[in-house]
Jmol script that loads the backbone (N, CA, C; Angstrom):
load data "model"
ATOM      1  N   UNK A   1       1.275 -81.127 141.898  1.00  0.00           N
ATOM      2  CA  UNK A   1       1.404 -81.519 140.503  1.00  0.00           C
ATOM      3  C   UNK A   1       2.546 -80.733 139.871  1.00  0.00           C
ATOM      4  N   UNK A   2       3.563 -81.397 139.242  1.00  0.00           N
ATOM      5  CA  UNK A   2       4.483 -80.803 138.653  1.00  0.00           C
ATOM      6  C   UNK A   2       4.063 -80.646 137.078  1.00  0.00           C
ATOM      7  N   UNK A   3       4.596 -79.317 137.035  1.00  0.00           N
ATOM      8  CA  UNK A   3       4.370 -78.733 135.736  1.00  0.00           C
ATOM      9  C   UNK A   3       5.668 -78.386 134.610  1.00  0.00           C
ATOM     10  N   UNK A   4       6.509 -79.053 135.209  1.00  0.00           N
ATOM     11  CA  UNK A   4       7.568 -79.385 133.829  1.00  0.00           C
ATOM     12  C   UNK A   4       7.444 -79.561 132.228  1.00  0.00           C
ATOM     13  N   UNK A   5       7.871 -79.469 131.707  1.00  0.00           N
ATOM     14  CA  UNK A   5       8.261 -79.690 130.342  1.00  0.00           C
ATOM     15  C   UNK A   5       9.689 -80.171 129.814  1.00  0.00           C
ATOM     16  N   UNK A   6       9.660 -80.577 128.653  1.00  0.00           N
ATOM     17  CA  UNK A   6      10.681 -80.814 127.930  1.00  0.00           C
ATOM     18  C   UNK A   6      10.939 -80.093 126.804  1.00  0.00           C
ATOM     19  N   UNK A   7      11.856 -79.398 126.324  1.00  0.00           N
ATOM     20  CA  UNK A   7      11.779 -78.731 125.149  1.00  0.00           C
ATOM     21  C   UNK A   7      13.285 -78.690 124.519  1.00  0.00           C
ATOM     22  N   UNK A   8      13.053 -79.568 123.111  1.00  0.00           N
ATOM     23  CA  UNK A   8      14.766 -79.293 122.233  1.00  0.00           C
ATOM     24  C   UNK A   8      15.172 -77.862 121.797  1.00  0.00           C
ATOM     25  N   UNK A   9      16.440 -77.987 121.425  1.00  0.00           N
ATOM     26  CA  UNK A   9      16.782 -76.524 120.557  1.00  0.00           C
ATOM     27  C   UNK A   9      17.790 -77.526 119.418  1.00  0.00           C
ATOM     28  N   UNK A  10      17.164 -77.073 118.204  1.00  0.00           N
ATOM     29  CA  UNK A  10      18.867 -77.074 117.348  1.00  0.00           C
ATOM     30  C   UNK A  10      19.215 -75.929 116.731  1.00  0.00           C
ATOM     31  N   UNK A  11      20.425 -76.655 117.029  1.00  0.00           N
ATOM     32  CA  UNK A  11      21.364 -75.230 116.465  1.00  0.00           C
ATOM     33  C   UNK A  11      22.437 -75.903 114.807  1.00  0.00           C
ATOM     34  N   UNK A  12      21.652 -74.807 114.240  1.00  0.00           N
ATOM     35  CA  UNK A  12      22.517 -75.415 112.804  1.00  0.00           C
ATOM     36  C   UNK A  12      23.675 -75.396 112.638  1.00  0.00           C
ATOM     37  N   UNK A  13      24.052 -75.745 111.359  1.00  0.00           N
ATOM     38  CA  UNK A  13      25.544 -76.069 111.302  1.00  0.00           C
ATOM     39  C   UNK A  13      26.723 -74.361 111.235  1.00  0.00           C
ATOM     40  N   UNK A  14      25.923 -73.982 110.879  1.00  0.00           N
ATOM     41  CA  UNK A  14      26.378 -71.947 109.978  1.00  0.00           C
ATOM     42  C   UNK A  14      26.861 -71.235 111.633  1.00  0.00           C
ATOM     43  N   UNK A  15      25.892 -71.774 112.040  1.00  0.00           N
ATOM     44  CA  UNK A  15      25.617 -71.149 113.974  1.00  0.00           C
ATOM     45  C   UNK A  15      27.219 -71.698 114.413  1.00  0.00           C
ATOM     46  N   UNK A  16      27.604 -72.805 114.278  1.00  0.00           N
ATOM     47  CA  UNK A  16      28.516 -73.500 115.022  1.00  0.00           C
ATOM     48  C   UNK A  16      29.503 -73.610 114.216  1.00  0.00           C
ATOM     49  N   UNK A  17      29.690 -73.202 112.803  1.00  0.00           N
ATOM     50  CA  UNK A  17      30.891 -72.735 112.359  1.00  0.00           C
ATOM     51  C   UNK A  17      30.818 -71.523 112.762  1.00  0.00           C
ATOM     52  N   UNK A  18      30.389 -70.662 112.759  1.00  0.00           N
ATOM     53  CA  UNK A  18      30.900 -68.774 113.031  1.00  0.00           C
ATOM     54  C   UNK A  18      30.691 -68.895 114.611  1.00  0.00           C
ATOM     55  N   UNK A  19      30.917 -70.039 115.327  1.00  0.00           N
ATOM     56  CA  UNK A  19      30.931 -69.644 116.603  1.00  0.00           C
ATOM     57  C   UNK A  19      29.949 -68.903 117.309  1.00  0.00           C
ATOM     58  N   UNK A  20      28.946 -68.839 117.501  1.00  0.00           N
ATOM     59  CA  UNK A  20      27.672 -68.085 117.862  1.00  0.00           C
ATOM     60  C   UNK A  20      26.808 -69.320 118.780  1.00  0.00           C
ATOM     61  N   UNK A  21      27.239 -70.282 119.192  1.00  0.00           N
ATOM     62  CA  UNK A  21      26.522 -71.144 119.616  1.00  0.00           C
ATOM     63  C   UNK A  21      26.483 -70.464 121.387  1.00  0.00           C
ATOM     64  N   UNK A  22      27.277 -70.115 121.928  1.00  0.00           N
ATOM     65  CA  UNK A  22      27.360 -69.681 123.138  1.00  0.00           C
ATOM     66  C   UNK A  22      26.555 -68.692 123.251  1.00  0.00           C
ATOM     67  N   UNK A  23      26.075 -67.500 122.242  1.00  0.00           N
ATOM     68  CA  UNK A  23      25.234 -66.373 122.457  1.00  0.00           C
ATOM     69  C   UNK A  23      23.885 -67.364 122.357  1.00  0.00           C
ATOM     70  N   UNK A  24      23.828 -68.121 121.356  1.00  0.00           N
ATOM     71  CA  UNK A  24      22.117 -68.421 121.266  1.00  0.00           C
ATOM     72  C   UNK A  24      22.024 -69.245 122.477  1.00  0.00           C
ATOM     73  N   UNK A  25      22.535 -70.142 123.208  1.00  0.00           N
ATOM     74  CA  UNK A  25      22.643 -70.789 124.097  1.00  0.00           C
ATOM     75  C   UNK A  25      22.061 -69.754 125.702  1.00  0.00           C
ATOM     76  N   UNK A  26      22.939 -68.962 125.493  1.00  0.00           N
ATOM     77  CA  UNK A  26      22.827 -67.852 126.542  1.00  0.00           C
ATOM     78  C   UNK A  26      21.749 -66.915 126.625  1.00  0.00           C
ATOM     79  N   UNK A  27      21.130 -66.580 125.363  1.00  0.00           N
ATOM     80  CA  UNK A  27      19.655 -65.901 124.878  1.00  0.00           C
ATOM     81  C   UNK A  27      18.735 -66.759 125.230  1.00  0.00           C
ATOM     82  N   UNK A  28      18.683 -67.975 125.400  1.00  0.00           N
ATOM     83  CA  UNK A  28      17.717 -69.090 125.380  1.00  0.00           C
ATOM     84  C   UNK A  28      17.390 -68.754 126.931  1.00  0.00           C
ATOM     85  N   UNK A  29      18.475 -69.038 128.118  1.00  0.00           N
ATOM     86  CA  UNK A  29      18.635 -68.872 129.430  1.00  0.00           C
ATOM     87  C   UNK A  29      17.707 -67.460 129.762  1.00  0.00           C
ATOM     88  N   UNK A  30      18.604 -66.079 128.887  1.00  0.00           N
ATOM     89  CA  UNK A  30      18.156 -64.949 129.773  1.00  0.00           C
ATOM     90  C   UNK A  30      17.076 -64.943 129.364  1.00  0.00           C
ATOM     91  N   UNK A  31      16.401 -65.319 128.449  1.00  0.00           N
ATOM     92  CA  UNK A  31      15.080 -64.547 128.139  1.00  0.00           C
ATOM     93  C   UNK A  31      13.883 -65.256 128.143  1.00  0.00           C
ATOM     94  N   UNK A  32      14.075 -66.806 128.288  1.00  0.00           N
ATOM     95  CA  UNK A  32      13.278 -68.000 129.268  1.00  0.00           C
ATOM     96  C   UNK A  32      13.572 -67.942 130.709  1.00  0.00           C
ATOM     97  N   UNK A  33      12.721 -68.919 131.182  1.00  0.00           N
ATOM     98  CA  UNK A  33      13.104 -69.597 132.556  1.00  0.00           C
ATOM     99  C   UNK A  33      13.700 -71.275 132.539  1.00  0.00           C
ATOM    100  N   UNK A  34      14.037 -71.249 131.257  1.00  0.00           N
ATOM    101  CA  UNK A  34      14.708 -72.936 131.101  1.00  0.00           C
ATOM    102  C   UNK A  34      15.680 -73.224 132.011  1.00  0.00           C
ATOM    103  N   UNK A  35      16.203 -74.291 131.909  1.00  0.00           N
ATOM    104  CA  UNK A  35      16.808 -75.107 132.756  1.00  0.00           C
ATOM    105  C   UNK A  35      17.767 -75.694 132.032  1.00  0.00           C
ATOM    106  N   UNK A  36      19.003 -75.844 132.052  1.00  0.00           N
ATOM    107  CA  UNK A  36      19.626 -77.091 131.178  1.00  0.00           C
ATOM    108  C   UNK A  36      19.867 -78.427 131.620  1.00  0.00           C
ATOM    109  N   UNK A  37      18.952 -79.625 131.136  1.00  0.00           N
ATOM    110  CA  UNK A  37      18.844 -80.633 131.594  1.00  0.00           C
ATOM    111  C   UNK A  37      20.444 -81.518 130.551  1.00  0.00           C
ATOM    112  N   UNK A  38      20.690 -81.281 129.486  1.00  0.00           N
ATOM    113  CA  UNK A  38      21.614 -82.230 128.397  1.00  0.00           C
ATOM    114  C   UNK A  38      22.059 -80.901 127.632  1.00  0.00           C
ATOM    115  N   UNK A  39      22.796 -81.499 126.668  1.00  0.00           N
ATOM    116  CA  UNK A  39      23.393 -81.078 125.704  1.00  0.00           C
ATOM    117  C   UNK A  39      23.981 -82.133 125.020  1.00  0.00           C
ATOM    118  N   UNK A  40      24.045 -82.161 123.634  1.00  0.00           N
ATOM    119  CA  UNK A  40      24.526 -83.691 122.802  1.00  0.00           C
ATOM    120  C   UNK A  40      24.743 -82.604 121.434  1.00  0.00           C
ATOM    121  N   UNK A  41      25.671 -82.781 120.982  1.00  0.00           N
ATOM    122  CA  UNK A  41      26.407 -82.333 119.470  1.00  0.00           C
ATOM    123  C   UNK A  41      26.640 -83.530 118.818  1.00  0.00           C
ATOM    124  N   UNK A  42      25.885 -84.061 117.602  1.00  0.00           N
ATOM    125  CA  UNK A  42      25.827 -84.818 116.886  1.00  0.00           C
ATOM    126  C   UNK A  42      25.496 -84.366 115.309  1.00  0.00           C
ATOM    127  N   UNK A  43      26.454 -84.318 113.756  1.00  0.00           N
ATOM    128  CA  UNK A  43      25.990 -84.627 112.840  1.00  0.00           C
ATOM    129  C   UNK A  43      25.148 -85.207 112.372  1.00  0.00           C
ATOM    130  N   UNK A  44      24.331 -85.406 111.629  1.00  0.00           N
ATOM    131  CA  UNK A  44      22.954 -86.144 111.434  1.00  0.00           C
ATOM    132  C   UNK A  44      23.555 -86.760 110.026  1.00  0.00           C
ATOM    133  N   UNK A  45      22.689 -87.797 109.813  1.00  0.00           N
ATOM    134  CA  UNK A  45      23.248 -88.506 108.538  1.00  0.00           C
ATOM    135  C   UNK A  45      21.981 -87.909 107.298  1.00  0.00           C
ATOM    136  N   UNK A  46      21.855 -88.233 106.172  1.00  0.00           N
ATOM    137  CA  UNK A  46      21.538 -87.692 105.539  1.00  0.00           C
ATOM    138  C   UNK A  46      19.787 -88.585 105.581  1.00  0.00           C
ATOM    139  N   UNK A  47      20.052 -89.738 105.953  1.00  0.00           N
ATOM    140  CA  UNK A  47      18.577 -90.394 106.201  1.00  0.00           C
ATOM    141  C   UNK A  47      17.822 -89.430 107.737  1.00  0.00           C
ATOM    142  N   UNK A  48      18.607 -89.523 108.413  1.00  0.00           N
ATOM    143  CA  UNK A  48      17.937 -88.553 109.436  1.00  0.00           C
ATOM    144  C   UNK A  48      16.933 -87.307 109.303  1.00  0.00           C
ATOM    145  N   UNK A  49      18.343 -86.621 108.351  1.00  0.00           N
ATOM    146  CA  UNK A  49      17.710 -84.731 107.470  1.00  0.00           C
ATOM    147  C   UNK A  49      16.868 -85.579 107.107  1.00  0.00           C
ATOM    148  N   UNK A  50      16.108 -86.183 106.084  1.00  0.00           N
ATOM    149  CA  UNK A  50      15.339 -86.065 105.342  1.00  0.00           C
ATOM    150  C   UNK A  50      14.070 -87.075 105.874  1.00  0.00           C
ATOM    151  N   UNK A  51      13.969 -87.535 107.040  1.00  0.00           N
ATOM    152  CA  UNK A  51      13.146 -87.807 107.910  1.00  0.00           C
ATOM    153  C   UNK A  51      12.744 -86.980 109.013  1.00  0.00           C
ATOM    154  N   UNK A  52      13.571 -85.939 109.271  1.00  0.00           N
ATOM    155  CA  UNK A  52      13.309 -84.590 110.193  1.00  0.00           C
ATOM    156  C   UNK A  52      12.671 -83.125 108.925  1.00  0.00           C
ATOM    157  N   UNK A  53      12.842 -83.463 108.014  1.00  0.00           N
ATOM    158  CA  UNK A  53      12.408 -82.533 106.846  1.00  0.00           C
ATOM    159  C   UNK A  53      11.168 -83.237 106.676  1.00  0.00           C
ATOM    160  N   UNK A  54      10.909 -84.263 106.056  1.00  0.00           N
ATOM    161  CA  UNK A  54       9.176 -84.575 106.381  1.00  0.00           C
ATOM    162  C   UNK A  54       8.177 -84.280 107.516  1.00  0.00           C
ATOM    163  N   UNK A  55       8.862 -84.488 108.207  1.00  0.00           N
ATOM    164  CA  UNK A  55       8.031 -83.810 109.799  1.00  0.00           C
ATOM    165  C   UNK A  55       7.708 -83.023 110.102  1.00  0.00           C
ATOM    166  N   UNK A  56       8.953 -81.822 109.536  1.00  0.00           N
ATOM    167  CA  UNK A  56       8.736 -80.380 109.866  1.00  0.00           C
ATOM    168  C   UNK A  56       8.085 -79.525 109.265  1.00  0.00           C
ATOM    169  N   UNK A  57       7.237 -80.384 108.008  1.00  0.00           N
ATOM    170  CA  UNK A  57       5.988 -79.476 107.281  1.00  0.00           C
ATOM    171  C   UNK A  57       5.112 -80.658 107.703  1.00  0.00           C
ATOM    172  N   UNK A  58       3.600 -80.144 107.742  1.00  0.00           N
ATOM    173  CA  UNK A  58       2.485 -80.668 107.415  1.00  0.00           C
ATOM    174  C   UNK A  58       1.355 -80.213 106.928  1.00  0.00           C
ATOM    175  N   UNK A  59       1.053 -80.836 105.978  1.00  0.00           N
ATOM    176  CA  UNK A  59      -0.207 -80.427 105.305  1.00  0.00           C
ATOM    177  C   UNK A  59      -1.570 -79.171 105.827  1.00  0.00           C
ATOM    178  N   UNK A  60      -1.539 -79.780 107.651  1.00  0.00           N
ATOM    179  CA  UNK A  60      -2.338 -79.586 108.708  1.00  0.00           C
ATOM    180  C   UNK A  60      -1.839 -77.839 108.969  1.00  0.00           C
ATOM    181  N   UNK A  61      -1.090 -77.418 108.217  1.00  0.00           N
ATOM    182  CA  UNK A  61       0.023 -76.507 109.072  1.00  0.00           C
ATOM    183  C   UNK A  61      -0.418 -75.158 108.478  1.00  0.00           C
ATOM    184  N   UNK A  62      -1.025 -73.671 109.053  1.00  0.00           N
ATOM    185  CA  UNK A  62      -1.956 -73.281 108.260  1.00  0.00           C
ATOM    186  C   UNK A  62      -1.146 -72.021 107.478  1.00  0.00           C
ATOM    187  N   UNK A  63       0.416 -72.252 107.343  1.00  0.00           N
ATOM    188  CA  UNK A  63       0.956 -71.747 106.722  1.00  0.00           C
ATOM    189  C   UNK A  63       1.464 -71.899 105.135  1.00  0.00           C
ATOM    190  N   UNK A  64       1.207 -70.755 104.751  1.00  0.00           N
ATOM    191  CA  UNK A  64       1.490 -70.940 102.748  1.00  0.00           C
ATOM    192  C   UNK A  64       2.345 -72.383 102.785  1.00  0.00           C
ATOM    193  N   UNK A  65       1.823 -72.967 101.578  1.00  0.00           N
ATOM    194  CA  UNK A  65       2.657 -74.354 101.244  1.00  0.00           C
ATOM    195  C   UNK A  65       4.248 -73.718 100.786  1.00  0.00           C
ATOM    196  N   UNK A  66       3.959 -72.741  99.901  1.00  0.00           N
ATOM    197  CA  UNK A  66       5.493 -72.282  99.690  1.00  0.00           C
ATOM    198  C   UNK A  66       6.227 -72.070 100.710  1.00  0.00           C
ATOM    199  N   UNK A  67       5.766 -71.730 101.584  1.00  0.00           N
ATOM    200  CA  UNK A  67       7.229 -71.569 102.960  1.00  0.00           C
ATOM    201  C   UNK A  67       7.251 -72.747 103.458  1.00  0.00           C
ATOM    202  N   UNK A  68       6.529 -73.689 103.682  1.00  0.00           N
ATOM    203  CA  UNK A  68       6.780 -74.953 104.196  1.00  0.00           C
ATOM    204  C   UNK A  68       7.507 -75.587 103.169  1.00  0.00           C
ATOM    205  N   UNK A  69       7.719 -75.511 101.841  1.00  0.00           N
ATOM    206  CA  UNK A  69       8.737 -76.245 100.890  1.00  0.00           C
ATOM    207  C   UNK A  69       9.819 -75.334 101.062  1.00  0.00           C
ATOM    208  N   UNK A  70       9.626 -74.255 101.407  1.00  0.00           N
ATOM    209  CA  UNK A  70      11.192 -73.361 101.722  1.00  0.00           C
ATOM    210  C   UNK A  70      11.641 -74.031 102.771  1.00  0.00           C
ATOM    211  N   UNK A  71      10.843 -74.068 104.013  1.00  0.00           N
ATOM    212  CA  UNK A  71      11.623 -74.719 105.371  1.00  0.00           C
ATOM    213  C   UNK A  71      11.607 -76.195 104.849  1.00  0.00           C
ATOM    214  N   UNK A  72      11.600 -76.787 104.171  1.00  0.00           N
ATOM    215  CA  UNK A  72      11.682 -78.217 103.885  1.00  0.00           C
ATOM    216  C   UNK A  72      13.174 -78.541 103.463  1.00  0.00           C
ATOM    217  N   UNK A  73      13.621 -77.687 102.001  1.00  0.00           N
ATOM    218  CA  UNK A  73      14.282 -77.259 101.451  1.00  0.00           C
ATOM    219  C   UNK A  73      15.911 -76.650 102.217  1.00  0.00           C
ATOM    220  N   UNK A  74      15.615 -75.541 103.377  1.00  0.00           N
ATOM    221  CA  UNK A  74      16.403 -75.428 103.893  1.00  0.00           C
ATOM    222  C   UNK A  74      16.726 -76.453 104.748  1.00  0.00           C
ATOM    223  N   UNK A  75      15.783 -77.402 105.518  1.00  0.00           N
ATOM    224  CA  UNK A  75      16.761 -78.312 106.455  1.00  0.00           C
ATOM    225  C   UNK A  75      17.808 -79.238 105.609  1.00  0.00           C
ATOM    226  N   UNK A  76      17.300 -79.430 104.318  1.00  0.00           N
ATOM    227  CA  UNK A  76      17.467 -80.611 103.381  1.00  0.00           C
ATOM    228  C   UNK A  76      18.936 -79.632 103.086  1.00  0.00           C
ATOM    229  N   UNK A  77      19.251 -78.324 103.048  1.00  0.00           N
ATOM    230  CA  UNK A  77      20.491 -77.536 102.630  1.00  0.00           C
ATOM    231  C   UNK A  77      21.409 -78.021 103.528  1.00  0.00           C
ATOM    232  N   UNK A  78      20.822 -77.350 104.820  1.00  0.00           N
ATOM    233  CA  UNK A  78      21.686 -76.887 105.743  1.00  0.00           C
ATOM    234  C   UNK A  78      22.696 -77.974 106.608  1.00  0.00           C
ATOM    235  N   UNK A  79      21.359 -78.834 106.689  1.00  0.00           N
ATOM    236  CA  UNK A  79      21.395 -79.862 107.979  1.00  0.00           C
ATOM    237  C   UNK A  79      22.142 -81.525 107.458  1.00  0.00           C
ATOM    238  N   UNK A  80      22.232 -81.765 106.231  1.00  0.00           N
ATOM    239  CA  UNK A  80      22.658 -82.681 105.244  1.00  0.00           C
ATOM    240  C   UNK A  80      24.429 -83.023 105.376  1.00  0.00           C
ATOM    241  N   UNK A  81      24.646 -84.222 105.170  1.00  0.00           N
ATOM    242  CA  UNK A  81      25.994 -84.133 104.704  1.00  0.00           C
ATOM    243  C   UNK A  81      26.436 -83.219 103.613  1.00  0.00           C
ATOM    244  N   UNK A  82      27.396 -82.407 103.187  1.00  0.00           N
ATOM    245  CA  UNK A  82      28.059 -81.708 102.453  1.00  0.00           C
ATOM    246  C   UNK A  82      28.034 -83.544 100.751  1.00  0.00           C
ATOM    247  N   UNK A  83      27.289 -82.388 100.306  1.00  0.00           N
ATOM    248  CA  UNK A  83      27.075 -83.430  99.019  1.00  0.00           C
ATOM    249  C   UNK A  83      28.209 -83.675  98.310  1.00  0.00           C
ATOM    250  N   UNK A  84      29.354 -83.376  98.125  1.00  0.00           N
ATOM    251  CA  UNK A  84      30.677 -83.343  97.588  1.00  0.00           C
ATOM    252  C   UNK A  84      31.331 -84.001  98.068  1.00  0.00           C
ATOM    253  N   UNK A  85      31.669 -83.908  99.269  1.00  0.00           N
ATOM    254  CA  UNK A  85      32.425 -84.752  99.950  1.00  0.00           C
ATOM    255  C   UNK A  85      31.999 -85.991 101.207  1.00  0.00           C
ATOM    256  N   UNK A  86      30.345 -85.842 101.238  1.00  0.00           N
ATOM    257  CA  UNK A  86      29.822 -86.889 102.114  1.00  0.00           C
ATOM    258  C   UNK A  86      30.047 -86.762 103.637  1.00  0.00           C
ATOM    259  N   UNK A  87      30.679 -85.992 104.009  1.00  0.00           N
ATOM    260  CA  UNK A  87      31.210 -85.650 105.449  1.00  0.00           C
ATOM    261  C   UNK A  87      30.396 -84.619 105.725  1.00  0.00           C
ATOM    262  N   UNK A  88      29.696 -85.056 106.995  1.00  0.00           N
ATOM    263  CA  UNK A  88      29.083 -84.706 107.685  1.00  0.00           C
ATOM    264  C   UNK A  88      29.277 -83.376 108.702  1.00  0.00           C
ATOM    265  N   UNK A  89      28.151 -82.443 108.887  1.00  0.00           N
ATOM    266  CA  UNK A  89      28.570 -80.787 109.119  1.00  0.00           C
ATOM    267  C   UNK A  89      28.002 -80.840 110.553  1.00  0.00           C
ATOM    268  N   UNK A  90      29.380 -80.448 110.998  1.00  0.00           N
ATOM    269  CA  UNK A  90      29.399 -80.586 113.058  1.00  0.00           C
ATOM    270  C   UNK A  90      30.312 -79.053 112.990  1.00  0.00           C
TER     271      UNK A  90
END
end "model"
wireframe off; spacefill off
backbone 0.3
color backbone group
C-alpha cells in the first residue's frame, strides 16, 4: 500500500519580489521529506483571491474569529490584483 500524499505551497507575492523564493523552496526540501512533483507560477485574478479567502476561514475553525478575518483580510491584501492599476502581482 502506498502511502503518498499530495501537498501545495504558496508563496506570496512580497516572497517573490525580494527574491526569497529559492530559500523557502529549499527549507521546504531540508526540513521535510517532500518530493517535487510541479511547480506553476501564476497571478491569480481577483475572483480567484476572493474565492480562496472564503475557504481559508471557517466558522468550524477553533481559532479566534478575529484572526480568521485577519487571515481573510490579508489574502484579500496580498494575493489581489494591485487595486490602482489592475495588474496582477507575479
Amino acid at each position: 500500500m502506498s502511502n503518498d500524499q499530495l501537498a501545495y505551497v504558496l508563496i506570496n507575492p512580497y516572497t517573490i519580489f525580494k527574491s526569497r523564493t529559492g530559500g523557502v523552496i529549499s527549507r521546504l526540501f531540508t526540513r521535510t521529506s517532500l518530493e517535487l512533483a510541479a511547480a506553476r507560477m501564476f497571478a491569480p485574478s481577483r475572483e480567484l483571491v476572493e474565492q480562496y479567502a472564503e475557504i481559508s476561514v471557517s466558522p468550524k475553525d477553533p481559532q479566534d474569529r478575529k484572526i480568521q478575518d485577519l487571515i481573510h483580510q490579508y489574502i484579500l491584501d496580498n494575493y489581489s490584483p494591485d487595486p490602482k492599476t489592475g495588474q496582477r502581482r507575479a
